[in-house]
N, C-alpha and C positions, 0 to 999 in steps of 0.2 A: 591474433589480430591486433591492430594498432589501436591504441588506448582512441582515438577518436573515434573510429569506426564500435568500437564496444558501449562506447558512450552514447552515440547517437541511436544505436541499436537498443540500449538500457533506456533512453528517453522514449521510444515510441515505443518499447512495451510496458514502462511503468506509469503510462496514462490511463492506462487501468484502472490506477488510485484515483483517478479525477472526483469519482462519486466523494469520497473521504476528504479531499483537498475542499470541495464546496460543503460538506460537513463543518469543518474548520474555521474557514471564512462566517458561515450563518454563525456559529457558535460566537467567534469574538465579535459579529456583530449585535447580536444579543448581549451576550453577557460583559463584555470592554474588558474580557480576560482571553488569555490564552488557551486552548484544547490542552488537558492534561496529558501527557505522552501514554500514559497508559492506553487512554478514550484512543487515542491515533492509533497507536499498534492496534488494538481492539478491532478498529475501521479498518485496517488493512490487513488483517486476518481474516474478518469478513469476505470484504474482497475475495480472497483468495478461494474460502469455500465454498463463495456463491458461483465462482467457476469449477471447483470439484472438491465434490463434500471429503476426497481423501488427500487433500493436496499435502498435507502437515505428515500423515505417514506415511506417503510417499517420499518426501522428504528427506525422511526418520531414515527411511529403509536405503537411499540414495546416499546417505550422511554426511547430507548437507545442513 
């Protein structure tokens, strides 16, 4: 598929993250720093196994 159509495709499914992205925002309102990148992967890890607790060996097993 054509790099726009893939893109627009990757934007309404990676809205998902929203819960993380508003994580984010509270956090450098709070604290007037930036989310550690670890804390973010963390939150969208989460993410992922709050929609299926096997998403990461799935993954594994797919070898992606």
């Amino acid at each position: 598929m054509a790099y726009k159509t893939q893109l627009k495709m990757g934007k309404k499914i990676e809205k998902e993250h929203y819960p993380t992205y508003k994580k984010i925002v509270a956090y450098q309102k709070r604290t007037g720093k930036i989310m550690p990148k670890e804390k973010v992967y963390e939150n969208i890890a989460k993410n992922h196994i709050s929609e299926d607790s096997s998403y990461y060996t799935k993954l594994k097993k797919a070898g992606l």
